[in-house]
ChimeraX commands (.cxc) that place a marker at each C-alpha (Angstrom):
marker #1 position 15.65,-21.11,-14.06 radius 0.5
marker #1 position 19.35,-20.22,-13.53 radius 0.5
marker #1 position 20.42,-18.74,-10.12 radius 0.5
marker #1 position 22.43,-16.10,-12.28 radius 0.5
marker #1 position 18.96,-14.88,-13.64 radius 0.5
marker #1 position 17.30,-15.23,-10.25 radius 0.5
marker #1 position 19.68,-12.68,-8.86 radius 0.5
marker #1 position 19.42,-10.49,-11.83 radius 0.5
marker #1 position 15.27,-10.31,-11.04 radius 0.5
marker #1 position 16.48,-9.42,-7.56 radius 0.5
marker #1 position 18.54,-6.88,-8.58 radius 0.5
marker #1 position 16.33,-5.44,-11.22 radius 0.5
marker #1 position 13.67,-5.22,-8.74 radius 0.5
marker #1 position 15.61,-3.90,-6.12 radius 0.5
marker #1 position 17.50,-0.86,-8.38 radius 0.5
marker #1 position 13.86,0.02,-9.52 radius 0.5
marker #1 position 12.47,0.52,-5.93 radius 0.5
marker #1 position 15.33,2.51,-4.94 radius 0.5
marker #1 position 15.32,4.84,-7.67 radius 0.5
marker #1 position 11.39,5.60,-6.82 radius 0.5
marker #1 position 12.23,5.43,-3.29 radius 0.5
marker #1 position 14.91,8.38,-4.15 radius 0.5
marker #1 position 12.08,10.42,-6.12 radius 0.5
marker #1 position 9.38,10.04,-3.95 radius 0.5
marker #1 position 12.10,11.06,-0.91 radius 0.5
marker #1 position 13.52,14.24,-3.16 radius 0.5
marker #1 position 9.41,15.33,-3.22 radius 0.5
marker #1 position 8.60,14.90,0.02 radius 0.5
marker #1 position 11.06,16.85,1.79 radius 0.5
marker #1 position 9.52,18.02,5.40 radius 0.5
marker #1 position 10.71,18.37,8.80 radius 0.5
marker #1 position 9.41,15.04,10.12 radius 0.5
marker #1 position 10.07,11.64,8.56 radius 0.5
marker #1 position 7.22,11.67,6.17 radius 0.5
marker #1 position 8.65,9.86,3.03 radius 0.5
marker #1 position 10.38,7.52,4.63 radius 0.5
marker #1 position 6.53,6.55,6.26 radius 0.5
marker #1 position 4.65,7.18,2.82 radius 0.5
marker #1 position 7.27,4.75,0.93 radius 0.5
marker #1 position 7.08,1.98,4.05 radius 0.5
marker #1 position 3.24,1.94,4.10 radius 0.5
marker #1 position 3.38,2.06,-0.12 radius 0.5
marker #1 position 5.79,-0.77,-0.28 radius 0.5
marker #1 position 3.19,-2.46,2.26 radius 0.5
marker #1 position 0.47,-1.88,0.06 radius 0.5
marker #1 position 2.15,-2.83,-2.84 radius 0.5
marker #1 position 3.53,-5.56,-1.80 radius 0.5
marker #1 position -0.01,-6.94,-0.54 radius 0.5
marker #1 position -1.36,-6.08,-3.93 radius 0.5
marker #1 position 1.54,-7.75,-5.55 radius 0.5
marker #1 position 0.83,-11.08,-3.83 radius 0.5
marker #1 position -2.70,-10.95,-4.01 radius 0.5
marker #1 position -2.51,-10.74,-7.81 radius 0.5
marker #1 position -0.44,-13.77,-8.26 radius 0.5
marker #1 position -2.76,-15.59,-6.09 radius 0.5
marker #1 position -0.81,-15.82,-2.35 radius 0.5
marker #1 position 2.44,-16.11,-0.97 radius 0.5
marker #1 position 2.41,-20.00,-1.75 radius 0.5
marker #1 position 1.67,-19.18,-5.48 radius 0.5
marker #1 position 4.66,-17.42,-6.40 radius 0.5
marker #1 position 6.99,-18.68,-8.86 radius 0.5
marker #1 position 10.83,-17.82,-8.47 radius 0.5
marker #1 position 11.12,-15.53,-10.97 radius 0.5
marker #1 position 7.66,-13.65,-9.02 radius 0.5
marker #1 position 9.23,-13.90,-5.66 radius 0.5
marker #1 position 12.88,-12.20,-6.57 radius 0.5
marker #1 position 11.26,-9.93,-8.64 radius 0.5
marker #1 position 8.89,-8.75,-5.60 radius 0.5
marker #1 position 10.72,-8.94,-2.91 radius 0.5
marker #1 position 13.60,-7.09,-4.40 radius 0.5
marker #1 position 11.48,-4.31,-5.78 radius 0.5
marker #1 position 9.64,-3.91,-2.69 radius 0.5
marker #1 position 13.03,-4.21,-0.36 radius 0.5
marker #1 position 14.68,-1.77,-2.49 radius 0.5
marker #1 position 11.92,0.88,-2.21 radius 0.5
marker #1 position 11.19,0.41,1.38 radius 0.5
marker #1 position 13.22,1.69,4.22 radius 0.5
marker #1 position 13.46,0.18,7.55 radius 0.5
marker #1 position 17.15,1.08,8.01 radius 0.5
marker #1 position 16.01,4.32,7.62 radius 0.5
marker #1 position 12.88,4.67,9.52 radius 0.5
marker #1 position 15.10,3.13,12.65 radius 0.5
marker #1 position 17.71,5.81,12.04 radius 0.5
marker #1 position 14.62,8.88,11.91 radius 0.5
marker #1 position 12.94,7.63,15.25 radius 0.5
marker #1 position 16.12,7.87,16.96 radius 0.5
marker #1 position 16.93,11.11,15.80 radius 0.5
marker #1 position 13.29,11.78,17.15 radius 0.5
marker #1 position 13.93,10.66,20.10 radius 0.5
marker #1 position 17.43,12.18,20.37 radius 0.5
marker #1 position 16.49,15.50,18.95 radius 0.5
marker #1 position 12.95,15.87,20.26 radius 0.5
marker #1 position 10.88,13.55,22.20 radius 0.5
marker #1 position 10.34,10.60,22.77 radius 0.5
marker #1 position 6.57,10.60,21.93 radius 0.5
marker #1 position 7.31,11.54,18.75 radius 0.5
marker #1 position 9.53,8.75,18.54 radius 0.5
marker #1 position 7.36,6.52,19.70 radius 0.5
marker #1 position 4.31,7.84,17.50 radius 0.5
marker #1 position 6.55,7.53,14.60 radius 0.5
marker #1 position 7.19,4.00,15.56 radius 0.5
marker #1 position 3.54,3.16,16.48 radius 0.5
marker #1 position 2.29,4.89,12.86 radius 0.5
marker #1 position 4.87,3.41,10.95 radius 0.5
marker #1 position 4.34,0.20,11.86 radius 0.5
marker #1 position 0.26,0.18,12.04 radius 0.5
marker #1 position -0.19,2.08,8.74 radius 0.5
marker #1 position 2.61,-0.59,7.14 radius 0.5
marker #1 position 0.20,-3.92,8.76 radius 0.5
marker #1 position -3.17,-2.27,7.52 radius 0.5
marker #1 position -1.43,-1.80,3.88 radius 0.5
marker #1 position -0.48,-5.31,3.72 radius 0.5
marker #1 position -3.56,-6.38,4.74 radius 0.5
marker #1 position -5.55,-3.77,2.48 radius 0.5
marker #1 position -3.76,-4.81,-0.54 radius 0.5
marker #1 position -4.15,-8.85,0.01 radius 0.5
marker #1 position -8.27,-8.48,0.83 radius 0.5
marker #1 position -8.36,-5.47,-2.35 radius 0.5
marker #1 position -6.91,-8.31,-4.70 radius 0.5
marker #1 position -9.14,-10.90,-3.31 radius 0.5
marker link #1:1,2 radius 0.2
marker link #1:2,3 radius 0.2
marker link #1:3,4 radius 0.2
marker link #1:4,5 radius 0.2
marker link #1:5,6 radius 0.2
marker link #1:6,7 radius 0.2
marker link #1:7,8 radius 0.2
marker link #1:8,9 radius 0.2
marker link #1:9,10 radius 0.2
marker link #1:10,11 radius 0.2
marker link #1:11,12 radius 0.2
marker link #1:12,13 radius 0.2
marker link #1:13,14 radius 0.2
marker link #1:14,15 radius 0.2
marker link #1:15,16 radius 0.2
marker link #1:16,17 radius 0.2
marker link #1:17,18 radius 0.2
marker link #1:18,19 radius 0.2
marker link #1:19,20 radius 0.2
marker link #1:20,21 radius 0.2
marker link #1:21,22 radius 0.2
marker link #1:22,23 radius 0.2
marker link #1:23,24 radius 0.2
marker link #1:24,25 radius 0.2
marker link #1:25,26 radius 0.2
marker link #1:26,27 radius 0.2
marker link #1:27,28 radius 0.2
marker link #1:28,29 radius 0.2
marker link #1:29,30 radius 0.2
marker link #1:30,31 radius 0.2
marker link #1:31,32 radius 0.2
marker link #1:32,33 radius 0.2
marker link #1:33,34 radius 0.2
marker link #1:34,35 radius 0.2
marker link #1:35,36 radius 0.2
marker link #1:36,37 radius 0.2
marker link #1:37,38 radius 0.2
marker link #1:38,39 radius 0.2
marker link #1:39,40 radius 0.2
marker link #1:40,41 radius 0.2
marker link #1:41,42 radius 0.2
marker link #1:42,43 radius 0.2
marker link #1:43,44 radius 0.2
marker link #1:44,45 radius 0.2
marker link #1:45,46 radius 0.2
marker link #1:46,47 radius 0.2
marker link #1:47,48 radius 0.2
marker link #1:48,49 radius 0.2
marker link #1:49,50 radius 0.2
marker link #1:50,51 radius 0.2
marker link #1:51,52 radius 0.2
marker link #1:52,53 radius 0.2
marker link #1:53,54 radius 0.2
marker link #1:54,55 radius 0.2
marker link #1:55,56 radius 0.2
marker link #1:56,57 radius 0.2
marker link #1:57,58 radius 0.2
marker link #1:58,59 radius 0.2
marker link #1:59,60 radius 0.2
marker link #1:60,61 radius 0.2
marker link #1:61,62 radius 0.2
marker link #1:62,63 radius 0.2
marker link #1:63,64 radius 0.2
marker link #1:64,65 radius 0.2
marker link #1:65,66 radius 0.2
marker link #1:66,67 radius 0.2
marker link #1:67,68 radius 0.2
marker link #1:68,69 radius 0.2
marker link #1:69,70 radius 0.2
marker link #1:70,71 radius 0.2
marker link #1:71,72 radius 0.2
marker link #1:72,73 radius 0.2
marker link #1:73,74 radius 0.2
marker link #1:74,75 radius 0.2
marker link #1:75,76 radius 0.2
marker link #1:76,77 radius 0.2
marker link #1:77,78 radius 0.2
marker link #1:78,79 radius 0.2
marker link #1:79,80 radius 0.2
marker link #1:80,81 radius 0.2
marker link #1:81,82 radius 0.2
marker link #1:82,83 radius 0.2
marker link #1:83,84 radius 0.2
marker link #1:84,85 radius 0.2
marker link #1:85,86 radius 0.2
marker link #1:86,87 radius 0.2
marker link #1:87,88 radius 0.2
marker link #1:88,89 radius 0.2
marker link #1:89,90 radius 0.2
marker link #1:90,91 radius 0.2
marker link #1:91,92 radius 0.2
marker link #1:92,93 radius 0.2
marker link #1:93,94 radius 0.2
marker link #1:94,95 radius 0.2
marker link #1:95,96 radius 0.2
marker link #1:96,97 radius 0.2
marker link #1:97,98 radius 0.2
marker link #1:98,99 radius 0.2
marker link #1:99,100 radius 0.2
marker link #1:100,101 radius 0.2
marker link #1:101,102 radius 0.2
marker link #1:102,103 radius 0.2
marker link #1:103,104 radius 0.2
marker link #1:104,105 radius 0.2
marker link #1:105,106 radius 0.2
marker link #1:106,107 radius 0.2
marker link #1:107,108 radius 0.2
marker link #1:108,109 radius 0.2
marker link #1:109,110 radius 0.2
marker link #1:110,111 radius 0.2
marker link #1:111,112 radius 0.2
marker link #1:112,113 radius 0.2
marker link #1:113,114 radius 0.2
marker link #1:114,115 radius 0.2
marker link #1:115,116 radius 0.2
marker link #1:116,117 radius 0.2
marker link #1:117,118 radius 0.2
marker link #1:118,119 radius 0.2
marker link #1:119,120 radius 0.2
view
């Protein structure tokens, strides 16, 4: 497989997860950092899903992996979610902060985890 192609599955995967990223974001549109948690903890899931289908992490191909990873970096948001809790913390307080933090990251393991023992 050319490295030309393997960058165009990265790409391709990453434009797609960004542009669903940007609808779910436009839907969701409250005062606390809900769709940057719904698309972290769907990218999770998915992403868990995604590897459990093709049989593990060790089972992907190259085509798979770019592909994946791309889609599932483009439509998650950790840049974002880092930015939100400190403008918790800055504008409000730090629990909230922190419980964004705490949520984010728990809801984002169990997803993972759901979507590797759902495709089991």
């Amino acid at each position: 497989m050319s490295a030309l192609f393997l960058h165009a599955m990265f790409g391709l995967g990453g434009g797609l997860g960004a542009v669903l990223r940007h609808w779910i974001a436009l839907r969701v549109n409250h005062d606390l950092p809900f769709a940057t948690l719904i698309v972290n903890v769907l990218g999770s899931l998915l992403l868990g899903l995604w590897i459990g289908y093709l049989g593990g992490p060790v089972d992907l191909g190259e085509e798979e992996r770019r592909l994946v990873f791309g889609f599932c970096g483009g439509f998650t948001t950790f840049s974002s979610f880092a930015y939100q809790s400190l403008e918790l913390r800055r504008e409000r307080t730090i629990v909230l902060a922190a419980g964004n933090i705490l949520l984010s990251l728990g809801l984002c393991w169990f997803a993972l985890w759901l979507g590797l023992v759902l495709m089991r």
